[in-house]
BAKEKE-551738 format. One record per residue: residue in three letters; x, y, z of N, C-alpha, C, O in turn. Coordinates in pm, whole numbers, plus 50000, padded with zeros to 5 digits. Layout:
<atoms>
AlaXYZXYZXYZXYZ;...
</atoms>
This chain:
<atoms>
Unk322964053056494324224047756441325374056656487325134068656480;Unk326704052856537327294059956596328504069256472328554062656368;Unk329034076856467329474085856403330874086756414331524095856363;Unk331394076656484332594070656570333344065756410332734058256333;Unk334724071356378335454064756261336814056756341337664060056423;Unk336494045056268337904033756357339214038056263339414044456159;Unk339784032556337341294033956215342144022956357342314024956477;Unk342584008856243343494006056329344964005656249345214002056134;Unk345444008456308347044008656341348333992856360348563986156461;Unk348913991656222349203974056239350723979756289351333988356226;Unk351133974556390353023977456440353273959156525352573952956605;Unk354733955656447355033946656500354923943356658354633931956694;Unk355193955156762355463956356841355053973156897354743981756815;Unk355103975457028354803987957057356153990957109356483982857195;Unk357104000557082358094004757110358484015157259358394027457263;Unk358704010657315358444020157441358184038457411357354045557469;Unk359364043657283359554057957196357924056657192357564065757267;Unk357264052957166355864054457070354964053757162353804052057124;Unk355284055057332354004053457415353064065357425351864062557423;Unk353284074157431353084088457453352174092657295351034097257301;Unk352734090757192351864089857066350464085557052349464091457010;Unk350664072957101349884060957078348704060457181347594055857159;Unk349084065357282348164075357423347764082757352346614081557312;Unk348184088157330347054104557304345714101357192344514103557209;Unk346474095157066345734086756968344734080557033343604083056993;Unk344894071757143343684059357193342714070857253341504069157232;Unk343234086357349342144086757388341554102257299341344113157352;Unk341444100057211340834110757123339774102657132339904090657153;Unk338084111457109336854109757155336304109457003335364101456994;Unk336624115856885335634112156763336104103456713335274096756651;Unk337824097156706338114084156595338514077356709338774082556817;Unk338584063356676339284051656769340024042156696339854032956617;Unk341174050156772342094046256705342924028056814343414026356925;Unk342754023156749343274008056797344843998856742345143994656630;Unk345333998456826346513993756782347043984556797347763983756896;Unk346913971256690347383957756647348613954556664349473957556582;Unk348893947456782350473940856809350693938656870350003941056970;Unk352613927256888352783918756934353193927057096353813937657094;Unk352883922357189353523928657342355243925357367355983930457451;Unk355553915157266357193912657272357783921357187357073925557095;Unk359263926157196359583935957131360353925856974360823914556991;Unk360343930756873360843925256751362643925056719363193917556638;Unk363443937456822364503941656752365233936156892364663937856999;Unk366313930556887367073929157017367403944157106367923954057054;Unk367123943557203367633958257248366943964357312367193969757420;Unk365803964357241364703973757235363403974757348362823964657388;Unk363173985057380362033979757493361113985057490361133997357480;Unk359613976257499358673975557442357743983257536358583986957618;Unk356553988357581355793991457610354983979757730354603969057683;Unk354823981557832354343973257912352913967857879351933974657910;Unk352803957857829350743953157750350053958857877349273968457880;Unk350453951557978348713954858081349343968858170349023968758289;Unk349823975258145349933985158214349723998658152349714009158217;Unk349563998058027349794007357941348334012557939347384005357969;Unk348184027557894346734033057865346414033657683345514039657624;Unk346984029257655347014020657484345754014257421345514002557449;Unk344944021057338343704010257287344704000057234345634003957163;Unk344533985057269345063978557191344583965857140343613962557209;Unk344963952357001344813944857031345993934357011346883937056929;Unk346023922257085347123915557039347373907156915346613897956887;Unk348193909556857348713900956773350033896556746350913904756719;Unk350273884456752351823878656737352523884156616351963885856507;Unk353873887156644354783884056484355463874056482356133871356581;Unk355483867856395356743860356338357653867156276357483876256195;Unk358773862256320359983869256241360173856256133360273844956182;Unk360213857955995360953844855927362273849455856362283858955778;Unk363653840655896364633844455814364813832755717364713820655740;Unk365043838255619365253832755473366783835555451367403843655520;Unk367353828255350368753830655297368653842055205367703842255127;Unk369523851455205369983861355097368553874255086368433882254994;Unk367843873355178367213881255223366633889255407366463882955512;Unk366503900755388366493901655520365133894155603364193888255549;Unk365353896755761363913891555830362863895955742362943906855687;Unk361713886855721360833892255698359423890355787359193878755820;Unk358623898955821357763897955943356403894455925355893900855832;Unk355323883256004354413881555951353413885356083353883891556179;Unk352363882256080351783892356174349973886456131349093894856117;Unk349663870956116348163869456092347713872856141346643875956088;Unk347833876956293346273880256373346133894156339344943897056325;Unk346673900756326346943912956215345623911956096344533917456084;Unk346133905256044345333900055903343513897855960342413902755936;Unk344113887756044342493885056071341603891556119340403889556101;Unk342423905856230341233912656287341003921156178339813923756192;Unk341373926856082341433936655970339943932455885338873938355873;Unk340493918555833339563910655752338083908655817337083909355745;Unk337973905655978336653904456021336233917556081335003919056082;Unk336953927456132336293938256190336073953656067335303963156082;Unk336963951255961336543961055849336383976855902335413984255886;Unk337753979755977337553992556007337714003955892338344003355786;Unk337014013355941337174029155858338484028355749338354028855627;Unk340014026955834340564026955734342134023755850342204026055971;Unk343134018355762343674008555794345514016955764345814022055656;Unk346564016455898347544026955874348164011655917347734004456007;Unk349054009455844350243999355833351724001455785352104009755703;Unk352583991055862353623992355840354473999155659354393992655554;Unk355004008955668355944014855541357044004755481357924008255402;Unk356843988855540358233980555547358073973655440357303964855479;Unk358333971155304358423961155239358783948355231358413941555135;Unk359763941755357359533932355461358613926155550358683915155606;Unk357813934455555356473934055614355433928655556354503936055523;Unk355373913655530354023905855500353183908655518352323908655429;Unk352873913455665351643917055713350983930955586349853930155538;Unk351723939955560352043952655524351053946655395349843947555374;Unk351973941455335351393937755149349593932555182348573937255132;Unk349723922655270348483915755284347313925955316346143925455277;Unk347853933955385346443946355419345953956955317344843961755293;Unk347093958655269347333967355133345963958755031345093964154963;Unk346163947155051345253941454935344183935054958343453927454895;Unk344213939655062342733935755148342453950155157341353949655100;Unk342573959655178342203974955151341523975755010340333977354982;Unk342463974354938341923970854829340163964054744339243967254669;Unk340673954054823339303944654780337723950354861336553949054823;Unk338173955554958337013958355015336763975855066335893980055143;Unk337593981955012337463995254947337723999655103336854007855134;Unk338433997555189339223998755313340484009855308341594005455336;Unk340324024955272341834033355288342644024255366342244020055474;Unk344014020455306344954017155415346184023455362346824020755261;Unk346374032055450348064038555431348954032855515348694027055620;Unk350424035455446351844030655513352214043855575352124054755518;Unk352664041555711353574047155816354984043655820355414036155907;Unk355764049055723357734050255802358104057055688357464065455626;Unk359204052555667360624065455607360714066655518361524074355466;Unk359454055555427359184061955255360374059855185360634047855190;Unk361064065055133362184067655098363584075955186363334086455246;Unk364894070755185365744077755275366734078255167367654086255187;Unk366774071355051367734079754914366924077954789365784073954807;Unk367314080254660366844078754518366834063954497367764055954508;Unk365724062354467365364046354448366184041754331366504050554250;Unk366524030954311366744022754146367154009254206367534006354320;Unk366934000454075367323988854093366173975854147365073981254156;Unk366093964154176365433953054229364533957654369363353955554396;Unk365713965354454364673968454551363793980354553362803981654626;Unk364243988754467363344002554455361933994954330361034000154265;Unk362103990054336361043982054226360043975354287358893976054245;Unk360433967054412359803963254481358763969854601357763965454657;Unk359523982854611359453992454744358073997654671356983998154729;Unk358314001854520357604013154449356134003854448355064009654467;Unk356193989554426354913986754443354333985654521353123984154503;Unk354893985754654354563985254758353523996754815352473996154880;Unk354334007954757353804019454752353024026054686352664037554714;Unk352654019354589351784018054489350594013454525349534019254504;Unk350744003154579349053999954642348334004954745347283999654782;Unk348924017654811348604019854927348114030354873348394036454770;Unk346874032755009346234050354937347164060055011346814071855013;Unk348004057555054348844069455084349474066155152349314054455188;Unk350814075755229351654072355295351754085755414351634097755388;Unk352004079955543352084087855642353824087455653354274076055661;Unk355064101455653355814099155660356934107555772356624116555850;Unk358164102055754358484110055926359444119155873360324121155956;Unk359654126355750360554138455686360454143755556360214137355453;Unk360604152455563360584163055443361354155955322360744154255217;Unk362514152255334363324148055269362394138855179362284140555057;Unk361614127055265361474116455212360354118455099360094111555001;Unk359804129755146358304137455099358864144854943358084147954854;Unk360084146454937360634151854831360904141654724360254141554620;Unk361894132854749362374123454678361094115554622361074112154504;Unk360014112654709358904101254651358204111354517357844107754405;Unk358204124154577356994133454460358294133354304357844131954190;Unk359954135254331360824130754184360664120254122360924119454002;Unk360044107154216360094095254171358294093654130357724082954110;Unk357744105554126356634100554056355424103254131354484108754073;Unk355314099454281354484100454350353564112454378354264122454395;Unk351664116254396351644126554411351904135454534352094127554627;Unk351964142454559351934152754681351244152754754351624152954871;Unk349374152654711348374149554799348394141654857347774143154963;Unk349324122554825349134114254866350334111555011350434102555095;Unk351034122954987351784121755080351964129655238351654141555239;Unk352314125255333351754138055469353044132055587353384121755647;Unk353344143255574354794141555667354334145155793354094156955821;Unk354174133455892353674143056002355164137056125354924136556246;Unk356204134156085357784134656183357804122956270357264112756226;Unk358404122656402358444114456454358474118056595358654130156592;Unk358394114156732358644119456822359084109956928359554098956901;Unk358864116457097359274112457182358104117157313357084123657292;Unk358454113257418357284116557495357834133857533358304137557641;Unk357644141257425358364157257495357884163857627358574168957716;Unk356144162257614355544166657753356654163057840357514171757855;Unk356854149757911357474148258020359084149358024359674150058132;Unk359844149457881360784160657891360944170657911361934174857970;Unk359814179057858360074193157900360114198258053360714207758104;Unk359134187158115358914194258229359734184358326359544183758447;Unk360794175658246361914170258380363144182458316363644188358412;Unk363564185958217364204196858189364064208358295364934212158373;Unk362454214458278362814224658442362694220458533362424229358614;Unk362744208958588363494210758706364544205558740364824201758853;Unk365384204858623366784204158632367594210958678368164216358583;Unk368044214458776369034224158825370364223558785370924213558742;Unk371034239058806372444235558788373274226158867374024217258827;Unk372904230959015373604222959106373314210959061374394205159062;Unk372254201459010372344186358981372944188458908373994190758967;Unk373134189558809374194190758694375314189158705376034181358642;Unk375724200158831377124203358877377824188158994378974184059009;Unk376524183559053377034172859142376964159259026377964152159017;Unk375904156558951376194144158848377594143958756378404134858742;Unk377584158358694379884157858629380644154358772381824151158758;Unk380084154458918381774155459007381324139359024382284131759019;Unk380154133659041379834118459084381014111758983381804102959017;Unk380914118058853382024112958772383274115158764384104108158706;Unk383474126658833385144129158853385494141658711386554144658656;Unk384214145958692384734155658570384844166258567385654171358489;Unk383994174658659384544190658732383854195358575382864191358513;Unk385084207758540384504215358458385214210358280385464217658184;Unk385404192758294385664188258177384194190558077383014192358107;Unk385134189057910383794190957857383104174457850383644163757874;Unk382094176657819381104163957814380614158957669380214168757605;Unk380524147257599379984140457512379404128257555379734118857626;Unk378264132057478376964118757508376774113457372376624118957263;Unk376844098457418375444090957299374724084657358374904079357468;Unk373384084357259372404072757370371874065757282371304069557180;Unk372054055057322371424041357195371524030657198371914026857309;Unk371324020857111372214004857164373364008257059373304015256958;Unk374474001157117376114001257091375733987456997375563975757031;Unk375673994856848375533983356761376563988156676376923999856688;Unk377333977556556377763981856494377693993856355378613997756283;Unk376383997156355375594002556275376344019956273376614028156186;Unk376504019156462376644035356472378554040256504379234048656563;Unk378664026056404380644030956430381074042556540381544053856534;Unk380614033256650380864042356768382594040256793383144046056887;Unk383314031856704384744028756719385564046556685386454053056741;Unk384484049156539385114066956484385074078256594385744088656589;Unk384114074556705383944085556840385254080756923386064089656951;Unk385464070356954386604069457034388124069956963388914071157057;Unk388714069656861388904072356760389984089356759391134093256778;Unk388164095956713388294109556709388484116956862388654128956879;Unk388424108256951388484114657105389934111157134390484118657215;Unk390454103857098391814100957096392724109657029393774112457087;Unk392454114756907393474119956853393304137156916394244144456946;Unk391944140356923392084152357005393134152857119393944162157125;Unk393124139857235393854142957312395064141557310395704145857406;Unk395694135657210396604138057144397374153557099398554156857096;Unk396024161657066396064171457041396264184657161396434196657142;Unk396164177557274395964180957398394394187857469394134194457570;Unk393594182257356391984186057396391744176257433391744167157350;Unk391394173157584390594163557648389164163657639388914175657645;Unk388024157257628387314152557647386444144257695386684133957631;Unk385224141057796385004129257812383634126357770382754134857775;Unk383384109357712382114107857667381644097957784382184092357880;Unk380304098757723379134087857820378294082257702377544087857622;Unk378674068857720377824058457649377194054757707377694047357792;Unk375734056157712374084050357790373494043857679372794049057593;Unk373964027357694372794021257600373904004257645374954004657709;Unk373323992957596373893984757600373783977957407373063981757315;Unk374713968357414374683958957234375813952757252376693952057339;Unk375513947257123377013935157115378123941357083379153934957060;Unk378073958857075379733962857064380403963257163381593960457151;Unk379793967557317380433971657432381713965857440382663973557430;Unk381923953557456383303946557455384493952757355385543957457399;Unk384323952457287385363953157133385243969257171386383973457151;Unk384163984057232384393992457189385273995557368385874006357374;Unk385313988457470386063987657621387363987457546388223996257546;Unk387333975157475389133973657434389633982257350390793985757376;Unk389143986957256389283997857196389894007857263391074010857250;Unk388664015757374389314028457465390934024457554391824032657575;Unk390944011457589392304005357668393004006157517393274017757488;Unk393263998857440393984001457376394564017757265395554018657192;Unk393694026257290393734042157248394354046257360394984056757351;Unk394334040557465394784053057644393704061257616393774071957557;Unk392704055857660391464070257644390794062457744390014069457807;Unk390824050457780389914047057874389604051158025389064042958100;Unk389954064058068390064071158201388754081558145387934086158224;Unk388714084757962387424097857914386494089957926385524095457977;Unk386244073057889385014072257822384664060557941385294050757981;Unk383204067457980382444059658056381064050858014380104057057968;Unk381024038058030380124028558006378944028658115378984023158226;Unk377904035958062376794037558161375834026558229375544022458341;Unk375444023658069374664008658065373354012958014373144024757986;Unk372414003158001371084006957964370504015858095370624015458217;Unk369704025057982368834034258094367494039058050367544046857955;Unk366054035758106365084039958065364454050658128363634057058062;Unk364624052858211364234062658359364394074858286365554078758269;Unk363504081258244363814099258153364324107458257365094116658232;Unk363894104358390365134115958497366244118058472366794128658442;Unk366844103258489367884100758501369204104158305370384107458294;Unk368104100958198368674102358066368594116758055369524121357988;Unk367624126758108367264143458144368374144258166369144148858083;Unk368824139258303369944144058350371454148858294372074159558295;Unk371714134558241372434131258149372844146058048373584155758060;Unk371964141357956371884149157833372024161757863372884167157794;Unk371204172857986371384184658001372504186258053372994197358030;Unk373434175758148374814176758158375804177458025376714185758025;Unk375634169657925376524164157834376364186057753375494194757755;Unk377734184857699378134196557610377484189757462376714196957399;Unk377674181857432377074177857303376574163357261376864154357339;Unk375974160557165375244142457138376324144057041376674154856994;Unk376904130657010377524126156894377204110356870377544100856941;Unk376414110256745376124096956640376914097956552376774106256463;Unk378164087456561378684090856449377964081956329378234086156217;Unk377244072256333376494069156188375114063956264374934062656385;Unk374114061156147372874057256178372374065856277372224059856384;Unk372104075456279371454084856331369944086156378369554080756274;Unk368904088456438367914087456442366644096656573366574108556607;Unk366074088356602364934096856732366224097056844365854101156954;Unk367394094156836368544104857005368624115156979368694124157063;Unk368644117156828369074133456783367444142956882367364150956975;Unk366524136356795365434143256917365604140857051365004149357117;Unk366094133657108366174130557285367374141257305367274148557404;Unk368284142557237369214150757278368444165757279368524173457374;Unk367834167957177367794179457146366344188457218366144200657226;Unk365524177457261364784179957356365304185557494364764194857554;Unk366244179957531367274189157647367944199457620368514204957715;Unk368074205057488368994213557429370104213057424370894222357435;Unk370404198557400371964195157325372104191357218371704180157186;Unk372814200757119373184198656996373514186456968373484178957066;Unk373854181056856373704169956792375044173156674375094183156603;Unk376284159156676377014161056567376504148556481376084139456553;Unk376454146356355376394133956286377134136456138377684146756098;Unk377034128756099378254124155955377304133755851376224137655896;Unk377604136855741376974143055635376074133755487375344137155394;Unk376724120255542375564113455406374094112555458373914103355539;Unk373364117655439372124121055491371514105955467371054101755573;Unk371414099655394370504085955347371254078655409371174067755353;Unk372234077755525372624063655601372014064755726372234056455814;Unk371024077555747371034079455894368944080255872368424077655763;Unk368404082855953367064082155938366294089455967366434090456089;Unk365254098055926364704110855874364694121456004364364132755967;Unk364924120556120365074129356204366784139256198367294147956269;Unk367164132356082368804141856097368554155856040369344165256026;Unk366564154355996366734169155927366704179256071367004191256069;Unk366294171956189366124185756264367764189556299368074189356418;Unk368574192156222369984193556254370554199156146371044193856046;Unk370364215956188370734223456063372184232056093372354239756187;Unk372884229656017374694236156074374834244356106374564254756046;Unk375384243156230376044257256304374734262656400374884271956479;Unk373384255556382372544261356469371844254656561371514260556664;Unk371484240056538371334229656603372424216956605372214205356639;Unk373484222156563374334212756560375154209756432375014218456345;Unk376054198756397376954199856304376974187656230376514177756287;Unk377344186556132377754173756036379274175155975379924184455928;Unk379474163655995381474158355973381454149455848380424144455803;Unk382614147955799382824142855673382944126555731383604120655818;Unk381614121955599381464106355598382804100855643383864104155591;Unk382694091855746383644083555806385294089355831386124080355839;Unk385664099855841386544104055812386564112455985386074122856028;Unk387194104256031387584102756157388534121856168387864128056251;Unk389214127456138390344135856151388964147956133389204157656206;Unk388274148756094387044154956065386074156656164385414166756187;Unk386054143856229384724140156310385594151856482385194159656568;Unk386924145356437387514154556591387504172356544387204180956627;Unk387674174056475387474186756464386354193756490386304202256578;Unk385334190356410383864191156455383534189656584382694198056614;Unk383844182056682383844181656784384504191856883383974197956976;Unk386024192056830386714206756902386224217556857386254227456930;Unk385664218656730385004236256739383604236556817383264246156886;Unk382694222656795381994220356901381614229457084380594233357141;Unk383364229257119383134226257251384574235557316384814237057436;Unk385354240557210386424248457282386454266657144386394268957023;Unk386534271157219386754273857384385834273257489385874269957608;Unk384604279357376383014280157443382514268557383382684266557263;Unk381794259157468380854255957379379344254857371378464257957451;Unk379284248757231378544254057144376864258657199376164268157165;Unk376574245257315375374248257378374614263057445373474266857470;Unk375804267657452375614283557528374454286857414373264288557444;Unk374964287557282374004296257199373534288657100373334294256992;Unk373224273857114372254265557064371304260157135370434252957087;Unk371374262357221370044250557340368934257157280367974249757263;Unk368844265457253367384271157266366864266057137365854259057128;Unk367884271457001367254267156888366194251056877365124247856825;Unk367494243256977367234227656938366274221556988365804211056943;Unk365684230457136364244230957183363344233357083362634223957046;Unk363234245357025362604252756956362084240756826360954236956794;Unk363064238256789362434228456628361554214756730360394211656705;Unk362414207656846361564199256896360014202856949359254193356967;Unk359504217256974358464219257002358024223256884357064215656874;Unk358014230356774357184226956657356854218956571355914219356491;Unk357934208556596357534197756481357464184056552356544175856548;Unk358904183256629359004165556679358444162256856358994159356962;Unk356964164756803356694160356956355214151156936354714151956823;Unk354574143657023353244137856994352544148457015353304152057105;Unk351734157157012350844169257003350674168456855349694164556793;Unk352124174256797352074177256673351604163456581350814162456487;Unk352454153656649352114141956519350464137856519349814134656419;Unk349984138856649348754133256658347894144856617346764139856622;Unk347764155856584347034166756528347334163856367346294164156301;Unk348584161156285348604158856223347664145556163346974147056062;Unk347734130856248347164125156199345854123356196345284114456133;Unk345404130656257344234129956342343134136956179342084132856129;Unk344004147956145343174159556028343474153655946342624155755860;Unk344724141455880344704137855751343454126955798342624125655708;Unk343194119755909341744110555912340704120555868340374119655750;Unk340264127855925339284132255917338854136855764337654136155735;Unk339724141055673340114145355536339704131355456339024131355353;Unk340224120055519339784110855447338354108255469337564108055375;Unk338034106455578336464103455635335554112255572334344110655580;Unk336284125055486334994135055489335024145555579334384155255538;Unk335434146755665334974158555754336134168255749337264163455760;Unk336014178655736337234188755771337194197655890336374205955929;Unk338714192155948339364195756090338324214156114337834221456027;Unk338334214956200337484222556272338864239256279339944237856337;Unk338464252256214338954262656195339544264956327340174275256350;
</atoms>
C-alpha cells in the first residue's frame, strides 16, 4: 500500500504569481499535491498560467462566475466538487472566499466523510462585525483550519475567538528564485541605458506595477507628482500594467502638465524586462489596494510607499516597516502622499540604505521555498508524521 498522502488544492484559476509555488508543491516526492482548476483566468486582467505547458500536477475544472443583484460574483466550480467527492483525498485546501460555493460545498463534504479540508487566503484583513462577519465566521467555522498569508490576519482571527493551533500563516509569494538571479545580472550600465531610452538621465524614478484599476487611486500618484513639481521637485513615474483607468488617468497627467513625468508602459510579463524596471525605479508607490507588487518591488530592492489604513490593502503591506523598507502616507490625503515621496527620494534617496533590508524580509518569509516548507510540515502534522529535525 503506498504511503503517498494526496492533498488537493481547489483555485478558481491558476494565476500566473502562483506558478513557481504550485511547481515546487507538484514535485515534492512524499505528498501529491494536485491542483483543481479552471485554465481561464477569473479576474479581468489577470494572467493565468499556461494549462499544457506548465509543470503543475493538475486537474481541470470549470468556474462559473454567477452575478446576482446586491451581491458580489459568486463562484461555482462542480468539477471541483465532483473530483473531491469521488477521489476522497487525504485532505482537502480550498478557497478562504466566502463567495466561493465551491469553498462551502467542500467544507461539508470534509465534513461528512471525515476529509481535513482547510481554507487558503486573507482570513481576516479588519475586525469582523455585522451580516458579513457572520457569514465569514461560519465559514470559518467549518473548516479544520485555515492556511493564511499574514500575521495580522493570524492576530485578529485568535481576538475573534479562533484557536491558534488552527491557524498557520505561511505568506504569500512570487517566483523569487528567478528574481534573484535576474537581479544579478543586472548591471548598472543597463540601468543607466534603460533611464536614457527614456530621456531621464539622473531624474528620480517612481514605479507601479499592476492593473490601473480604480481600486489603486492611481489619480492621488499623479496628483501628488504634480504638486511636488509645483514645488519644484520633479519626478518621473512608470506605469507597467494595463485596466480601464488608463484613459481618464492620460487625461488626468495632460490636464495636471505632468504629462512629459509620467510614462504609460503597458502590460508586461517578461520578469527581465519588470527586473529591469524596478531595479531602475528609486521607489514603488501603491497609493491604495496594495498587495504581492509590494513583494515584486521589494524583491529588487525597491522600497515601497502605501497609505496607512492597513485593512484596505492586502496582507503583504506587513512586509513594509517605516523608514526601513519603505513608508506609509496619510489615508487619501494627497499633500501627504507628496511628501512621503520627497523625503523618499531627495536629496538621497531612500534605496541607497534600504535595498538590502527589502531583499532581506523577501528571502525569509515571501518566497515559494518558504511557503512550500511551510505547507508541506503543517501536512505532514496533520497526516501524523512530524517534519524531519
Amino acid at each position: 500500500m503506498s504511503n503517498i498522502i494526496r492533498v488537493y488544492i481547489q483555485q478558481n484559476c491558476i494565476a500566473h504569481y502562483r506558478e513557481a509555488v504550485f511547481e515546487l508543491l507538484s514535485s515534492n516526492k512524499e505528498i501529491e499535491f494536485t491542483i483543481i482548476a479552471d485554465s481561464k483566468s477569473d479576474t479581468p486582467f489577470m494572467k493565468v498560467v499556461e494549462w499544457d505547458a506548465s509543470r503543475i500536477r493538475r486537474r481541470y475544472a470549470r468556474t462559473q462566475i454567477l452575478k446576482l443583484a446586491l451581491i458580489p460574483a459568486l463562484f461555482w466550480q462542480p468539477g471541483a466538487i465532483a473530483i473531491v467527492a469521488r477521489d476522497k483525498p487525504d485532505l482537502v485546501i480550498t478557497l478562504g472566499n466566502p463567495y466561493s460555493l465551491t469553498a462551502w460545498v467542500l467544507l461539508f463534504i470534509g465534513r461528512l466523510r471525515g476529509i481535513p479540508t482547510f481554507l487558503w487566503g486573507h482570513g481576516l484583513l479588519e475586525r469582523g462585525s455585522g451580516p458579513k462577519w457572520f457569514i465569514r465566521k461560519m465559514l470559518f467555522k467549518l473548516a479544520a483550519g485555515q492556511m493564511l498569508y499574514g500575521d495580522y490576519a493570524k492576530k485578529l482571527l485568535v481576538e475573534s475567538g479562533f484557536a491558534p493551533d488552527t491557524l498557520h500563516v505561511v505568506y504569500n509569494s512570487l517566483n523569487y528564485d528567478q528574481q534573484a538571479s535576474i537581479a544579478k545580472e543586472i548591471s548598472s550600465q543597463d540601468i543607466t541605458e534603460f533611464r536614457r531610452s527614456l530621456g531621464l538621465s539622473e531624474k528620480r524614478l517612481i514605479v507601479f506595477t499592476g492593473r490601473l484599476q480604480p481600486v489603486k487611486k492611481l489619480d492621488l500618484l499623479l496628483q501628488a507628482i504634480a504638486e511636488m513639481s509645483r514645488r519644484g521637485q520633479q519626478v518621473h513615474l512608470l506605469l507597467v500594467g494595463e485596466g480601464s483607468e488608463q484613459e481618464s488617468l492620460q487625461r488626468l497627467a495632460e490636464r495636471l502638465e505632468i504629462e512629459p513625468y509620467v510614462h504609460f508602459l503597458g502590460a508586461h510579463y517578461d520578469e527581465h524586462f519588470l527586473g529591469l524596471v524596478l531595479s531602475a525605479s528609486d521607489i514603488s508607490v501603491v497609493p491604495s489596494g496594495a498587495g504581492l507588487s509590494i513583494i515584486h518591488a521589494m524583491a529588487f530592492g525597491t522600497p515601497v510607499i502605501i497609505h496607512d489604513r492597513v485593512d484596505q490593502h492586502f496582507p503583504e503591506w506587513e512586509a513594509i516597516q517605516e523608514g526601513i523598507t519603505g513608508f506609509f502616507y496619510k489615508y487619501d490625503d494627497v499633500h501627504d502622499l507628496s511628501l512621503k515621496i520627497e523625503q523618499a527620494l531627495f536629496p538621497i534617496s531612500c534605496k541607497v540604505q534600504m535595498s538590502e533590508a527589502c531583499q532581506s524580509i523577501i528571502r525569509a518569509r515571501y518566497n515559494p521555498n518558504r511557503q512550500v516548507e511551510t505547507i508541506v510540515n503543517l501536512v505532514r502534522r496533520i497526516s501524523g508524521q512530524e517534519p524531519p529535525q
